[in-house]
C-alpha positions as CSV (number, residue, x, y, z in Angstrom):
1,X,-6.1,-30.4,-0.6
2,X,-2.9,-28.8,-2.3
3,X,-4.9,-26.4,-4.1
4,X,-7.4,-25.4,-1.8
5,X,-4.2,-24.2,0.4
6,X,-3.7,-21.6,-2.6
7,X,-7.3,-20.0,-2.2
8,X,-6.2,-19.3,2.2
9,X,-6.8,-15.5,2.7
10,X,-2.8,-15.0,3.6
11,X,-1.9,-11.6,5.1
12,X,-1.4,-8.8,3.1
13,X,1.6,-8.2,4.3
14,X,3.2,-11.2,3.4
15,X,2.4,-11.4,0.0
16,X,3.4,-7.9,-0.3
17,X,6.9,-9.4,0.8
18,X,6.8,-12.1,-1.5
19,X,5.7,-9.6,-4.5
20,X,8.4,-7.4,-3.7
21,X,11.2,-10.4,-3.4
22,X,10.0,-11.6,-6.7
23,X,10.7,-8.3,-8.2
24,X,13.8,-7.8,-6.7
25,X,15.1,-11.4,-8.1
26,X,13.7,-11.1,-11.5
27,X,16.1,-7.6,-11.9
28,X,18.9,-9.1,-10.4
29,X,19.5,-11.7,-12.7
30,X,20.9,-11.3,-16.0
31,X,20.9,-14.3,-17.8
32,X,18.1,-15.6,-20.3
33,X,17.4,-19.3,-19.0
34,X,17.2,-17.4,-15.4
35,X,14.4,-15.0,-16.9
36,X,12.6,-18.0,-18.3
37,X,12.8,-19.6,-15.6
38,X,11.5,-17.1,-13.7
39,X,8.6,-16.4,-16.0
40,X,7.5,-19.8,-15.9
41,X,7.3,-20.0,-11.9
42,X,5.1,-16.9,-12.0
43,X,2.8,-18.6,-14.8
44,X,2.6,-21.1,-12.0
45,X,1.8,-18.6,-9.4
46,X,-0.8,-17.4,-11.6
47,X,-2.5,-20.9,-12.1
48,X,-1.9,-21.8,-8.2
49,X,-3.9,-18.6,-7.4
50,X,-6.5,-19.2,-9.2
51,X,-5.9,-15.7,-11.8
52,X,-7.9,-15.1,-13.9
53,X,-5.9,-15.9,-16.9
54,X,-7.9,-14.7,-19.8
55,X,-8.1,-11.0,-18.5
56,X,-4.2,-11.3,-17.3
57,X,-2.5,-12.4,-20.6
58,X,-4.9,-9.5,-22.4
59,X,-3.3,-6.9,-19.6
60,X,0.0,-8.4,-20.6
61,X,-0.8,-7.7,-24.0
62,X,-1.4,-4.3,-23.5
63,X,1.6,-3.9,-21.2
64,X,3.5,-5.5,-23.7
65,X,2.0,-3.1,-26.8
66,X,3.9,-0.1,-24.5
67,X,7.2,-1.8,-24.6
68,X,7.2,-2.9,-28.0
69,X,8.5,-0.1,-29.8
70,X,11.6,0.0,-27.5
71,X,12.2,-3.4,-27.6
72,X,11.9,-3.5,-31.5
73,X,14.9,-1.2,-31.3
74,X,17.1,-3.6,-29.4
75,X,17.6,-5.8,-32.4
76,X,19.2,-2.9,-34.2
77,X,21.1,-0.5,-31.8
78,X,22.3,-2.7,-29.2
79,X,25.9,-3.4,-31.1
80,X,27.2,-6.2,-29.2
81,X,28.1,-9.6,-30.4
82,X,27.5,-11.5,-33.9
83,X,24.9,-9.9,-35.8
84,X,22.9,-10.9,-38.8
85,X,22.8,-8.6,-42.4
86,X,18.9,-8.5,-43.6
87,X,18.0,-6.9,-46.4
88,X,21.4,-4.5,-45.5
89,X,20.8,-3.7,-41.8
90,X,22.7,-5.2,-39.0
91,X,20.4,-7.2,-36.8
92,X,22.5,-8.1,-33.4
93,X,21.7,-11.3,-31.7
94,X,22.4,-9.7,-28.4
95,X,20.0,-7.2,-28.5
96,X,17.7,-9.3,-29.9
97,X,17.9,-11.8,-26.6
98,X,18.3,-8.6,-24.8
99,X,15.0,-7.2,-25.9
100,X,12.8,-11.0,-25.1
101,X,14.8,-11.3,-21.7
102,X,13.5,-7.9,-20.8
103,X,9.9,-9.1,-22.0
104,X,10.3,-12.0,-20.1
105,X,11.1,-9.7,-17.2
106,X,8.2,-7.7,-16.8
107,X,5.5,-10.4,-17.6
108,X,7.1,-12.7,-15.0
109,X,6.7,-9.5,-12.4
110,X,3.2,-8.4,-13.5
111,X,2.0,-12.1,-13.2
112,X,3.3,-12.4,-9.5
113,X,1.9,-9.4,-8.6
114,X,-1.6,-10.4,-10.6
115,X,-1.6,-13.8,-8.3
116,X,-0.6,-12.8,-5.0
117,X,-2.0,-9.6,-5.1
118,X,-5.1,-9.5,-7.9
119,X,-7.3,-10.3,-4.9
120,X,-6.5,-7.7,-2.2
121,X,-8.3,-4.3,-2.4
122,X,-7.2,-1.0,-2.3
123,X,-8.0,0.0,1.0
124,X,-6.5,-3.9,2.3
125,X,-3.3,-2.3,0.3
126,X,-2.8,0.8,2.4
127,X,-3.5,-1.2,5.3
128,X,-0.9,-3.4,5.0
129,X,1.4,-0.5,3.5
130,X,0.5,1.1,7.0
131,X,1.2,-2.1,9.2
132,X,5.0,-2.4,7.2
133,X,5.6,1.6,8.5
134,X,5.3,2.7,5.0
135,X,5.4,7.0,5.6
136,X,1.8,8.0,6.3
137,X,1.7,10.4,4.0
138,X,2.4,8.3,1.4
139,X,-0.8,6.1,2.2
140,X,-3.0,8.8,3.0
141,X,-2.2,9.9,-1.0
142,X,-2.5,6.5,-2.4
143,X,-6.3,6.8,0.2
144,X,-7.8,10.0,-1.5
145,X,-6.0,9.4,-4.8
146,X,-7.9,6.1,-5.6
147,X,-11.2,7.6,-3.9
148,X,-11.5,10.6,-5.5
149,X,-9.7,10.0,-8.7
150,X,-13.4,9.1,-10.0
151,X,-15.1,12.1,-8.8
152,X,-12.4,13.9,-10.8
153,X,-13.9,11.0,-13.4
154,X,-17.0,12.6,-13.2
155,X,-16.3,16.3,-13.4
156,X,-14.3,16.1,-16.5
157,X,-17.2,14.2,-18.3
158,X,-19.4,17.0,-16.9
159,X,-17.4,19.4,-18.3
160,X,-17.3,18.0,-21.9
161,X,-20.9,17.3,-22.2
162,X,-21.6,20.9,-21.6
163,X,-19.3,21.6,-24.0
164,X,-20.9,19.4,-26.6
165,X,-24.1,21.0,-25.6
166,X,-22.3,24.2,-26.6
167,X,-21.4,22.9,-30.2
168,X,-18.2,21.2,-29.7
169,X,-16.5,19.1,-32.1
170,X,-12.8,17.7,-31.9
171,X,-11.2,18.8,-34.6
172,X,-7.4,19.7,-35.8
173,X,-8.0,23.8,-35.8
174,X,-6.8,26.4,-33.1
175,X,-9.6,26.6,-31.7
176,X,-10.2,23.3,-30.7
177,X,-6.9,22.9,-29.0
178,X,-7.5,26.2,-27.6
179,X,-10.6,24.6,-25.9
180,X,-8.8,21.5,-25.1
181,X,-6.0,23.9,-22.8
182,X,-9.3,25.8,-21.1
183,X,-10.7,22.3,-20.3
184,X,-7.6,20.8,-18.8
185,X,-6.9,24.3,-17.0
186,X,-10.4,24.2,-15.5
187,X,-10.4,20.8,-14.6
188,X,-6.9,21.2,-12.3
189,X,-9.0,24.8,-10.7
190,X,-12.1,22.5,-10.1
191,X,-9.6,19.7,-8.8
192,X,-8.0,22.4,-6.4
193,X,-11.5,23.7,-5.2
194,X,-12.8,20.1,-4.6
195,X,-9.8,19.0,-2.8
196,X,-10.1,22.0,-0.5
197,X,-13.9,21.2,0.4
198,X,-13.1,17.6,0.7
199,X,-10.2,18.6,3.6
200,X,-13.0,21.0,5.1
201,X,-15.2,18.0,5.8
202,X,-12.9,15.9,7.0
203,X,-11.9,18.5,9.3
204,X,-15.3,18.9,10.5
205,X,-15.0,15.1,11.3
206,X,-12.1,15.5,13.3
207,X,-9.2,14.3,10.6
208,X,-6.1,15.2,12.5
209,X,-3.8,13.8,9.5
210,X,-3.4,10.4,10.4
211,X,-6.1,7.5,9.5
212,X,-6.5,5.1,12.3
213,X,-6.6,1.7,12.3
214,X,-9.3,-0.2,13.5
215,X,-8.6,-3.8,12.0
216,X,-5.1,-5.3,12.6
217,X,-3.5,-8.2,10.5
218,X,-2.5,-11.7,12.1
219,X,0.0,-13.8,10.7
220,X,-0.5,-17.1,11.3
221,X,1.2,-20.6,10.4
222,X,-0.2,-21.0,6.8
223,X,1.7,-17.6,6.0
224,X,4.8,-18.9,7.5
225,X,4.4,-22.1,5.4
226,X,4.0,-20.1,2.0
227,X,6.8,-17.9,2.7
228,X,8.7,-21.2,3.0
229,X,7.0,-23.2,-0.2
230,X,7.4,-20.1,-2.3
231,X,11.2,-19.6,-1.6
232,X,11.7,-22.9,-2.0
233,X,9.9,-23.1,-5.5
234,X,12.0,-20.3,-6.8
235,X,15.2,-21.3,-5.6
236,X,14.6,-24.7,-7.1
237,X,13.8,-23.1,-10.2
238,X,16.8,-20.9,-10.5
239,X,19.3,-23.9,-10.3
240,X,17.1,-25.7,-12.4
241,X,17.2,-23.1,-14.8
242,X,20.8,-22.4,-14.4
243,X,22.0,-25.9,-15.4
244,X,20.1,-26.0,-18.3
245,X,22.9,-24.8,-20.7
246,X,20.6,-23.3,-23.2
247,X,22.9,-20.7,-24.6
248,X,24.8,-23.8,-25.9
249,X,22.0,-25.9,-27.4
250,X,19.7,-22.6,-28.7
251,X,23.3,-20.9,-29.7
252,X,22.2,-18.2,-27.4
253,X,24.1,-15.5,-25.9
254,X,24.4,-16.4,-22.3
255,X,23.7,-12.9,-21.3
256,X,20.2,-10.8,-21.2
C-alpha cells in the first residue's frame, strides 16, 4: 500500500517543484554529513520511485567521469587546512572532502531528478514548464529543439556517408580537418534552410507563435500529501544528519 502510493501519476508540476527544491537545498548547504545526508534521501527517492537503478548509477558514472579531473585537482590546489606530504606533494584534507562533498552533490541532484522526473516526457515537460508561466519562448525552443534535433541527427549522417562514398577516411592531415570545417559549415547552412521550411509549414498551419494547450493538469490530494511526506523526509534527514558529529569521529573537516 506504501509503495504503490509511489507509482501515482503526480502532476508534473509538482515534482518539478520538488526537483527544483531539492536542488536548491543540496547547494545551500555546506557541510559534509549534510551532503551525505542528502545523497542518501535521494538514493531513497530513487528506490521509492521505482528508478531504474542499473541504468542510473551507469549515468552517474558517466557524469561522474566529467567531473573527475577537476575533482582530482581539489586534493592538491585547494590550500586550506592540515595536509598530508606523499611522495613530496601536499595533499590537503580540505580539498580532498571538498572534492567528495561536491561528488556527493551532484549525484544526490541527478538521482532526484532521475526519480521524480525519469518518467515524465518531453512534451509532459513543456507542458508543465507552460502551466508554471515559464517564458513561451523558452518552451517553444526546448519544443523544436528535442523534435528536430534528430532530423539534424539524420542529415549529418547523410552527409558523412556520401562522403565515405567519396573516399573519406579520418585521418590527422589538412585535408581531413579541412573536410571536417566544410561538413560542420554545411551542416549549420542545411540546419538554417530546414529550420526555415519547417517555420513555412507551420505557418501554413496557422502557427501564430504560441502552442496552445489543449490538456490541463489537476492537482489533487495525493500531490498535496507528497509535497508534505517529501519535505518532511528531508527535513528529518538534515537534523538527523546534522547531529551526527562526524567530523569528530571520521576527523573530518566540518566544512565541504
Amino acid at each position: 500500500m506504501f509503495l504503490s502510493f509511489f507509482d501515482t501519476r503526480f502532476d508534473p508540476r509538482t515534482l518539478i517543484f520538488l526537483t527544483l527544491s531539492f536542488s536548491v537545498v543540496v547547494i545551500s548547504v555546506s557541510s559534509f554529513q549534510l551532503s551525505l545526508g542528502l545523497f542518501i534521501f535521494a538514493l531513497g527517492l530513487a528506490v521509492l520511485f521505482r528508478a531504474p537503478l542499473v541504468s542510473t548509477f551507469k549515468k552517474i558514472m558517466l557524469l561522474d567521469g566529467f567531473m573527475i579531473l577537476a575533482l582530482l585537482s581539489l586534493p592538491f590546489t585547494f590550500a586550506s587546512g592540515p595536509s598530508l606530504l606523499i611522495w613530496g606533494v601536499s595533499v590537503y584534507l580540505d580539498g580532498f572532502w571538498l572534492a567528495v562533498s561536491i561528488a556527493l552533490k551532484a549525484n544526490s541532484i541527478f538521482l532526484c531528478f532521475t526519480a521524480l522526473m525519469g518518467r515524465m516526457g518531453v512534451a509532459e515537460f513543456a507542458h508543465a514548464l507552460a502551466h508554471l508561466k515559464v517564458p513561451t519562448q523558452f518552451v517553444q525552443i526546448l519544443l523544436l529543439m528535442v523534435r528536430y534535433i534528430d532530423v539534424l541527427r539524420l542529415e549529418l549522417e547523410r552527409m558523412r556517408t556520401a562522403m565515405k562514398c567519396r573516399g573519406f577516411q579520418y585521418s590527422t592531415s589538412w585535408h581531413c580537418w579541412k573536410s571536417i570545417g566544410h561538413l560542420i559549415g554545411m551542416l549549420f547552412v542545411r540546419s538554417i534552410e530546414r529550420g526555415e521550411q519547417i517555420l513555412t509549414a507551420m505557418k501554413c498551419r496557422g502557427f501564430q507563435g504560441t502552442f496552445p494547450l489543449l490538456h490541463h493538469f489537476h492537482y489533487g490530494r495525493r500531490d498535496s500529501l507528497l509535497i508534505l511526506s517529501f519535505f518532511s523526509g528531508l527535513l528529518l534527514f538534515l537534523i538527523f544528519s546534522s547531529s551526527l558529529n562526524l567530523a569528530s569521529l571520521m576527523e573530518l573537516p566540518s566544512h565541504g
